[in-house]
DSSP file (Angstrom, degrees, kcal/mol; ACC not computed):
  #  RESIDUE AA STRUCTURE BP1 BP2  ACC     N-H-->O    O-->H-N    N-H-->O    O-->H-N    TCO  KAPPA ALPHA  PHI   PSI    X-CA   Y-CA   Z-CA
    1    1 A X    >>>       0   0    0      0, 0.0     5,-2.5     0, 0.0     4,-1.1   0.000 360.0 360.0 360.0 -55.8  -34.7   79.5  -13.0
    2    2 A X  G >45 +     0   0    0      2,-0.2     3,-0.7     3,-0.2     5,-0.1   0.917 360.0  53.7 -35.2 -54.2  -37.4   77.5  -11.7
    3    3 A X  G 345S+     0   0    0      1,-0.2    -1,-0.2     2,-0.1     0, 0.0   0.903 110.0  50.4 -67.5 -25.4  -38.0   79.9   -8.6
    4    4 A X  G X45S-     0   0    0     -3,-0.7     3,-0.6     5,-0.0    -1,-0.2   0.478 124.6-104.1 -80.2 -12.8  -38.5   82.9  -11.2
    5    5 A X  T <<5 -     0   0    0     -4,-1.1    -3,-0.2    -3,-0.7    -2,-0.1   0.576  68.6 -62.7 106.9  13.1  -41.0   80.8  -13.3
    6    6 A X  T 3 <S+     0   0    0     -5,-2.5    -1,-0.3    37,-0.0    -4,-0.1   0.466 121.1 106.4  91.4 -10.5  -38.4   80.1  -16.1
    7    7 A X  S <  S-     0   0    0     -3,-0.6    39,-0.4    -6,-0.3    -2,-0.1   0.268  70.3-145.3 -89.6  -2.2  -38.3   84.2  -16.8
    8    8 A X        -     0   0    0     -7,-0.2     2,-0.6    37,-0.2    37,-0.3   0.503  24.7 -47.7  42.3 144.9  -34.7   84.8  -15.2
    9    9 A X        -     0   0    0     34,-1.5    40,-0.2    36,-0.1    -1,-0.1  -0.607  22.6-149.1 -95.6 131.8  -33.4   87.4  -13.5
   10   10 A X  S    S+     0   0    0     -2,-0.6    39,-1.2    38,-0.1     2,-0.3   0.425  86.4  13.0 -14.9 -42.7  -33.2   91.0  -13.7
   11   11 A X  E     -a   49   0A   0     37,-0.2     2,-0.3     2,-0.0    39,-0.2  -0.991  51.8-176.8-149.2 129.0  -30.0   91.7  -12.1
   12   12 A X  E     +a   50   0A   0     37,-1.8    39,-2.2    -2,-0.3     2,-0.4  -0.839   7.9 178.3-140.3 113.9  -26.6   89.3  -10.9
   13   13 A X  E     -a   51   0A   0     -2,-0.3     2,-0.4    37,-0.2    39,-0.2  -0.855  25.0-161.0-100.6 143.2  -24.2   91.5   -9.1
   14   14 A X        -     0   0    0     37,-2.8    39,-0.4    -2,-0.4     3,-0.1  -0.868  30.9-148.6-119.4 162.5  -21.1   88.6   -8.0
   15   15 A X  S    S-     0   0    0     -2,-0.4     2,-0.2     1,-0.2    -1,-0.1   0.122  78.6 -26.7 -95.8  27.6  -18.6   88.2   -5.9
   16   16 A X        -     0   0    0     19,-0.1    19,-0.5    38,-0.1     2,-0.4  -0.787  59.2-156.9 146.2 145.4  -16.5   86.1   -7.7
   17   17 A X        -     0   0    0     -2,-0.2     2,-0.7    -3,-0.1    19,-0.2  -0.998  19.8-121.8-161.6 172.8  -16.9   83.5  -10.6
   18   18 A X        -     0   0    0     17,-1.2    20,-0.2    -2,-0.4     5,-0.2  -0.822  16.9-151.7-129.0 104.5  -15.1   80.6  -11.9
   19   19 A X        +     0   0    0     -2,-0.7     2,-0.2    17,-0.1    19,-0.2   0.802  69.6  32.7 -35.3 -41.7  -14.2   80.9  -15.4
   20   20 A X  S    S-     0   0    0      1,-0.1    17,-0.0    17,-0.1     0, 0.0  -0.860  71.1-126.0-125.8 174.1  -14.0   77.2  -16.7
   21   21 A X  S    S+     0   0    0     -2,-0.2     3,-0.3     1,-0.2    -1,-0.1   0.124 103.5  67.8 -92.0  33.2  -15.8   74.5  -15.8
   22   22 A X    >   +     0   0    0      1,-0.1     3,-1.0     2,-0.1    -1,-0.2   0.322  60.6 108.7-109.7   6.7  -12.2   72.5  -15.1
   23   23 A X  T 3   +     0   0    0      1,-0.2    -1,-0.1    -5,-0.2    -2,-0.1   0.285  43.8 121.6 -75.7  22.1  -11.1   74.5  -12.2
   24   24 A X  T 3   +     0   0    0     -3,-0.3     3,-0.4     8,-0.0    -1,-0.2   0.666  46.9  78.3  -5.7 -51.7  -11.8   71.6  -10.4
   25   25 A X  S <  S-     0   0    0     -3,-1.0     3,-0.0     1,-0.2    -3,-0.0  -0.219  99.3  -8.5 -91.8-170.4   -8.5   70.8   -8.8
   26   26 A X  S    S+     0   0    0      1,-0.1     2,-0.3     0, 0.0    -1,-0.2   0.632  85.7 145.7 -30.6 102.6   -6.8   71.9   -6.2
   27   27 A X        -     0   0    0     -3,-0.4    -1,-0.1     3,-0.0     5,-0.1  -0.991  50.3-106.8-145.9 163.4   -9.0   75.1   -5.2
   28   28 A X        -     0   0    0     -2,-0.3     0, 0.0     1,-0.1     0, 0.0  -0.032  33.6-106.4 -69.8 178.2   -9.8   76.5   -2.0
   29   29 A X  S >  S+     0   0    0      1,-0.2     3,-4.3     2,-0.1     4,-0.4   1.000 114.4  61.7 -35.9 -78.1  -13.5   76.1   -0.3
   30   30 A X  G >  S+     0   0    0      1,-0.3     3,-1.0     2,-0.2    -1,-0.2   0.633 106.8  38.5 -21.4 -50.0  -14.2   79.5   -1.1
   31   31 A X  G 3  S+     0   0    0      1,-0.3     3,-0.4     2,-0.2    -1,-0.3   0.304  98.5  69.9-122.6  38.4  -13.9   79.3   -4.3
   32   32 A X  G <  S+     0   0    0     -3,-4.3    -1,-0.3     1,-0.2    -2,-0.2   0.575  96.6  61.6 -89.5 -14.3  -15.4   76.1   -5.1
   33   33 A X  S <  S+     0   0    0     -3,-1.0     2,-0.3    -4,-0.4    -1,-0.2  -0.179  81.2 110.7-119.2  41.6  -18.7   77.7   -4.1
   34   34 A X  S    S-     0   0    0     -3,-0.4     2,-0.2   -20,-0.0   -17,-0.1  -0.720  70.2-124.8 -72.8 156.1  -18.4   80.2   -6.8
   35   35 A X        -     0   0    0    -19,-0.5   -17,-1.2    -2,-0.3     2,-0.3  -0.789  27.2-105.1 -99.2 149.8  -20.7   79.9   -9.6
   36   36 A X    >   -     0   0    0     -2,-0.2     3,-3.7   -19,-0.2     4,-0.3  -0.665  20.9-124.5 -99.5 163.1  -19.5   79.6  -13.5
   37   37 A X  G >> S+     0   0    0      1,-0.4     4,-1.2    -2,-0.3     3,-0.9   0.493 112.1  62.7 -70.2 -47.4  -19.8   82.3  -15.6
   38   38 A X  G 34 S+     0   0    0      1,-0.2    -1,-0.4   -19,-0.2     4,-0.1   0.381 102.7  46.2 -56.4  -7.4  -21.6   80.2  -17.7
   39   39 A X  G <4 S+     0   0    0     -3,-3.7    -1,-0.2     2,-0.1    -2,-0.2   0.374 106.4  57.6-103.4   7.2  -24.5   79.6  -15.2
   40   40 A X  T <4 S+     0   0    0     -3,-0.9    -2,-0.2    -4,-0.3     3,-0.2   0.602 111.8  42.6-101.6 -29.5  -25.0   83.4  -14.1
   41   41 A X  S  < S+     0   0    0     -4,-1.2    -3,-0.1    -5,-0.2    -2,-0.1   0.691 114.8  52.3 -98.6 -14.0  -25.6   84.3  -18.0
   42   42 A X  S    S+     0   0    0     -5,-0.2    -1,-0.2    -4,-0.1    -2,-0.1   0.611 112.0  42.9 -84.8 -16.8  -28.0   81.0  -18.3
   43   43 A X  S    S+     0   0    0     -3,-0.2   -34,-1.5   -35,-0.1     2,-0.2   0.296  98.0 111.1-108.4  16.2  -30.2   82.1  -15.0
   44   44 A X        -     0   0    0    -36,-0.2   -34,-0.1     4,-0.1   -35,-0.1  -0.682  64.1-138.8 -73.5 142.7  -30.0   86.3  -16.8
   45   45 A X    >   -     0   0    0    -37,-0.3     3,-1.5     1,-0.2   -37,-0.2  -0.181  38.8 -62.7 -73.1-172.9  -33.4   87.2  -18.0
   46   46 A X  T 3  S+     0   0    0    -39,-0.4    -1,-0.2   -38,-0.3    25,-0.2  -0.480 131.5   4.2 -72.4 160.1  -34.2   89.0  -21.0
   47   47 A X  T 3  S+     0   0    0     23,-3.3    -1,-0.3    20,-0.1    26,-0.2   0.749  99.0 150.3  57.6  15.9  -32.4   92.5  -20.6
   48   48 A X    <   -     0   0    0     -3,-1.5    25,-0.9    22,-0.4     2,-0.3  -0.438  38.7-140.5 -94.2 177.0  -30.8   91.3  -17.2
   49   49 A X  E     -ab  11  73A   0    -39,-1.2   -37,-1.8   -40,-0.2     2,-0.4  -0.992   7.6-155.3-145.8 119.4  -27.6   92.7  -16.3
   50   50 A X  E     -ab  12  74A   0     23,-1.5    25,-1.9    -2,-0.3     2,-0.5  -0.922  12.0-157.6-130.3 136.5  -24.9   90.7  -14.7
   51   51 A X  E     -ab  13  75A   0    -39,-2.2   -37,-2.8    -2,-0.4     2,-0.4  -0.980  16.4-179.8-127.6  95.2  -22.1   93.0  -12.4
   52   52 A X  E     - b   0  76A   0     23,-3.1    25,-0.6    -2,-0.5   -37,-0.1  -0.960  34.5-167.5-133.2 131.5  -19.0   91.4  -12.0
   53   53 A X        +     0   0    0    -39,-0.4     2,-1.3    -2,-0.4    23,-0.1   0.254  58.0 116.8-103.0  -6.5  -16.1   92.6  -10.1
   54   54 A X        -     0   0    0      1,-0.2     3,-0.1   -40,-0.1   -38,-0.1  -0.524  47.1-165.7-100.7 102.5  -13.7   89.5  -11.9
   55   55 A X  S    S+     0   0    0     -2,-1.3    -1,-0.2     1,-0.3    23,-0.0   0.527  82.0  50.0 -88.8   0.0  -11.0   91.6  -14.1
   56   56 A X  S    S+     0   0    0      2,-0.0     2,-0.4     0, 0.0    -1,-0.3   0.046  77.7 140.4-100.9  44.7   -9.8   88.4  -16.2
   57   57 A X        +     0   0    0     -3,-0.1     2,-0.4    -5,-0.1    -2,-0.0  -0.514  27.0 173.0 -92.9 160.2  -13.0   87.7  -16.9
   58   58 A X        -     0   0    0     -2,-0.4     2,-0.4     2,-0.0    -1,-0.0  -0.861  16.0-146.6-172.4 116.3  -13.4   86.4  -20.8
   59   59 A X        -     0   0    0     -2,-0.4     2,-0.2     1,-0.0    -2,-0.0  -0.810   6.7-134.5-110.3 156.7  -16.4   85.0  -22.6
   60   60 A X     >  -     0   0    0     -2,-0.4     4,-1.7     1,-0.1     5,-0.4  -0.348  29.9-101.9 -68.7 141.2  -16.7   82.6  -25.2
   61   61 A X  H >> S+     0   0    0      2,-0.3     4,-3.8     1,-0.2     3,-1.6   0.931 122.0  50.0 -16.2 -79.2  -18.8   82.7  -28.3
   62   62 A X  H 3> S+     0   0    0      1,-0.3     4,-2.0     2,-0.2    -1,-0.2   0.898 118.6  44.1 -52.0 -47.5  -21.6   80.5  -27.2
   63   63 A X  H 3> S+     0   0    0      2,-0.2     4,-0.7     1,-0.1    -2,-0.3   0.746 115.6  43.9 -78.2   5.2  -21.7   82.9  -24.0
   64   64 A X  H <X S+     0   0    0     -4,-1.7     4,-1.3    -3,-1.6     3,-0.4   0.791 112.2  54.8-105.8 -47.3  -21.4   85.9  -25.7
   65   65 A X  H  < S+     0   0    0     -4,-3.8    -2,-0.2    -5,-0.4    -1,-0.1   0.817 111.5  51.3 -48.4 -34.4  -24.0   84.5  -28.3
   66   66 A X  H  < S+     0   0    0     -4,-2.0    -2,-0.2    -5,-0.2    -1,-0.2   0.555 102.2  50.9  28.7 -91.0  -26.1   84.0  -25.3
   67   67 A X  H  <>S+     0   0    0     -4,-0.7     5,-2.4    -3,-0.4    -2,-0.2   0.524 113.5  51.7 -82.8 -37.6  -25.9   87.2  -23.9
   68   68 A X  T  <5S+     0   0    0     -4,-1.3    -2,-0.2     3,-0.2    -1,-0.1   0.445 101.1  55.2 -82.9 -40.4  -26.9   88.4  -27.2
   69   69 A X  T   5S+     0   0    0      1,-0.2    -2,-0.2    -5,-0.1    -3,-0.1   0.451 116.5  42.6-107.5  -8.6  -29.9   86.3  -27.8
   70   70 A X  T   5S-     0   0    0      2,-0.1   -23,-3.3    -5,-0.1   -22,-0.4   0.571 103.5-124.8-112.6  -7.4  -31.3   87.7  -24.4
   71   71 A X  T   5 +     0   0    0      1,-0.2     2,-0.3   -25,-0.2    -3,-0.2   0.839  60.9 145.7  56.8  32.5  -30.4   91.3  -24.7
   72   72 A X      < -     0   0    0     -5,-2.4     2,-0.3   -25,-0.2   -23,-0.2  -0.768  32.6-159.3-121.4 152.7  -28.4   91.2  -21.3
   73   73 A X  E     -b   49   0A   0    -25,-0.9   -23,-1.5    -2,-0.3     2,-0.4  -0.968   3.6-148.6-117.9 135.2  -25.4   93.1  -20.9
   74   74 A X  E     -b   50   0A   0     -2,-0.3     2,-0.3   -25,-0.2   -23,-0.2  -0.833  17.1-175.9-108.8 160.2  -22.5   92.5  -18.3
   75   75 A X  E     -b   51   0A   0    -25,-1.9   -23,-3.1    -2,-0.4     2,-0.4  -0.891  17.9-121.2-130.2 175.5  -20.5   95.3  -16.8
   76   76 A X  E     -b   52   0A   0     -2,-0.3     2,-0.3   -25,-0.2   -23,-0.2  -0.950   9.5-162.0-133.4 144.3  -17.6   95.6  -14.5
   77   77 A X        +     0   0    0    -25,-0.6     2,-0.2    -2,-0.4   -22,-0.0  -0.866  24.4 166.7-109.4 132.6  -17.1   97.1  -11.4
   78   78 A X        -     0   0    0     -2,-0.3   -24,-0.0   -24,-0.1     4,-0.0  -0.508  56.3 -95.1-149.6-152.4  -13.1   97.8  -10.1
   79   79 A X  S >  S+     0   0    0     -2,-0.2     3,-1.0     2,-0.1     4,-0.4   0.526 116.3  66.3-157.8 -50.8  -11.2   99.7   -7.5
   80   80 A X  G >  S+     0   0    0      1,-0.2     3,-0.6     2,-0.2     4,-0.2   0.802  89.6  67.4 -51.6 -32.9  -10.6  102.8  -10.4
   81   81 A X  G 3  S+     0   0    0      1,-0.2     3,-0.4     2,-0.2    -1,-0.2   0.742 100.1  43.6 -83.3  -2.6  -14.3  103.7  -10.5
   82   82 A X  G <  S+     0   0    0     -3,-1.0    -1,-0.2     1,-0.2    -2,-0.2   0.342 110.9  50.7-112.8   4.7  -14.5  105.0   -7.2
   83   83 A X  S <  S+     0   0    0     -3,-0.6    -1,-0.2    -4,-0.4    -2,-0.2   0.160  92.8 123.6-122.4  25.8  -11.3  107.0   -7.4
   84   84 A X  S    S-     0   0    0     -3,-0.4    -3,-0.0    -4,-0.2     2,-0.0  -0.380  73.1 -93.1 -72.5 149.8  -12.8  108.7  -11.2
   85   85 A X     >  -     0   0    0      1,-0.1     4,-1.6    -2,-0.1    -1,-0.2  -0.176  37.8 -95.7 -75.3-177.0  -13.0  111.9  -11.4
   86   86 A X  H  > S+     0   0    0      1,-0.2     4,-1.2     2,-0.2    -1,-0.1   0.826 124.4  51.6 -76.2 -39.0  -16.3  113.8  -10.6
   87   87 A X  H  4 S+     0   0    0      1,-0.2     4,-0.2     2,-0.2    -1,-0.2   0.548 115.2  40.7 -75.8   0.7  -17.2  113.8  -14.7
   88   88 A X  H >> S+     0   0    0      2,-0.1     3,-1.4    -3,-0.1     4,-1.3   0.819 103.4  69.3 -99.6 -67.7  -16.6  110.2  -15.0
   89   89 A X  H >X S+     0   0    0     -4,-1.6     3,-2.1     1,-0.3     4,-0.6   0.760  86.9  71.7   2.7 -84.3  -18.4  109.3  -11.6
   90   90 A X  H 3X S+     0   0    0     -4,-1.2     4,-3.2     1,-0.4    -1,-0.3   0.669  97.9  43.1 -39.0 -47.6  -21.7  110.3  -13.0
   91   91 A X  H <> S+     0   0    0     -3,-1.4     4,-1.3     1,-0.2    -1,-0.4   0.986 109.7  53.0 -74.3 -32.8  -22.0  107.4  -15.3
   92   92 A X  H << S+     0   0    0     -3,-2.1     3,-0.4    -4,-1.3    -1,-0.2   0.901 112.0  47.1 -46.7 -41.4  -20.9  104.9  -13.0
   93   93 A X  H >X S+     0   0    0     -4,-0.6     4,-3.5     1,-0.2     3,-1.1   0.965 107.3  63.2 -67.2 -49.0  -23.7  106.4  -10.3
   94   94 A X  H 3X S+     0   0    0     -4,-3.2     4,-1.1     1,-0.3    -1,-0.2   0.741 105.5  42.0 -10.1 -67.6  -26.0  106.2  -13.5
   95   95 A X  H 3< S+     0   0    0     -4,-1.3    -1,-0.3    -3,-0.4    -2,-0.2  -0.020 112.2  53.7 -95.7  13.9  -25.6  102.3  -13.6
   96   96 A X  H <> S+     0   0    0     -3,-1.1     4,-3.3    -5,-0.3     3,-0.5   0.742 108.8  48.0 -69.9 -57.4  -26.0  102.0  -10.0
   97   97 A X  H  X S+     0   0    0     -4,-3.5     4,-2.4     1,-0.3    -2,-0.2   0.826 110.1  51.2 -45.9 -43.7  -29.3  103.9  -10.0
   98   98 A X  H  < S+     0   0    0     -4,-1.1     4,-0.5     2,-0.3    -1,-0.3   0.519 109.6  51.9 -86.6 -10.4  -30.4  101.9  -12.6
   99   99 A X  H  > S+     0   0    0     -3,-0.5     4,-1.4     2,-0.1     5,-0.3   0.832 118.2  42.4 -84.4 -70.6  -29.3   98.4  -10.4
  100  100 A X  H  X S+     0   0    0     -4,-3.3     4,-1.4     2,-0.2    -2,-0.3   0.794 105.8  56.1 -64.8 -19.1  -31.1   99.7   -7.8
  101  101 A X  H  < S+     0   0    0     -4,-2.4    -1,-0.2     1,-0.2    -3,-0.1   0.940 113.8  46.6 -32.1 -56.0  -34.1  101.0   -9.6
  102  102 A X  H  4 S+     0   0    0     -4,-0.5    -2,-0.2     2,-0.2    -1,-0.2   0.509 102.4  60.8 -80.8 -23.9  -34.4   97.6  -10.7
  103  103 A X  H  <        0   0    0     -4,-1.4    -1,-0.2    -3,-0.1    -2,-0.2   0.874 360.0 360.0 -26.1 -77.5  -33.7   95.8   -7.1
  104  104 A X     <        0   0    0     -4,-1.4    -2,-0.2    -5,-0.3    -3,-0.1   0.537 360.0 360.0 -74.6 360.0  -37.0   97.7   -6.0
């Protein structure tokens, strides 16, 4: 937040997150150096859009209040959208465009 001026950012596509903060114990490296869920929807800006590939993913009130109070939306990325049919596709490329628009 600091390096964005306190305004957050536009866009967090992940590669992983870690649902609670009590997944503490016995977890690999790897995925101690996820971030949790709750600190990717606290560094969204207003509108941001957070792109998350993690299919148990489940928010709480407070983030979903949150998420709410910011206008930011998340969506999910999986292994299904890229095998959709050509009429399907389209929106997925849609909210791509619109990732990358927003990148540049």
């Amino acid at each position: 937040m600091e390096e964005t001026g306190g305004l957050g950012v536009d866009i967090i596509v992940d590669s992983g997150v870690r649902l609670h903060e009590g997944e503490e114990e016995v977890e690999s490296e790897e995925k101690k150096l996820l971030p949790h869920k709750h600190d990717i929807i606290s560094v969204l800006g207003v509108g941001g859009h957070w792109v998350t590939s993690h299919q148990d993913l489940q928010l709480d009130p407070p983030d979903c209040r949150l998420l709410y109070l910011k206008s930011a939306s998340v969506s999910f990325l999986n292994p299904e959208v890229w095998t959709a049919s050509s009429s399907q596709q389209g929106r997925y490329l849609h909210i791509l465009k619109d990732i990358v628009e927003k990148m540049s």
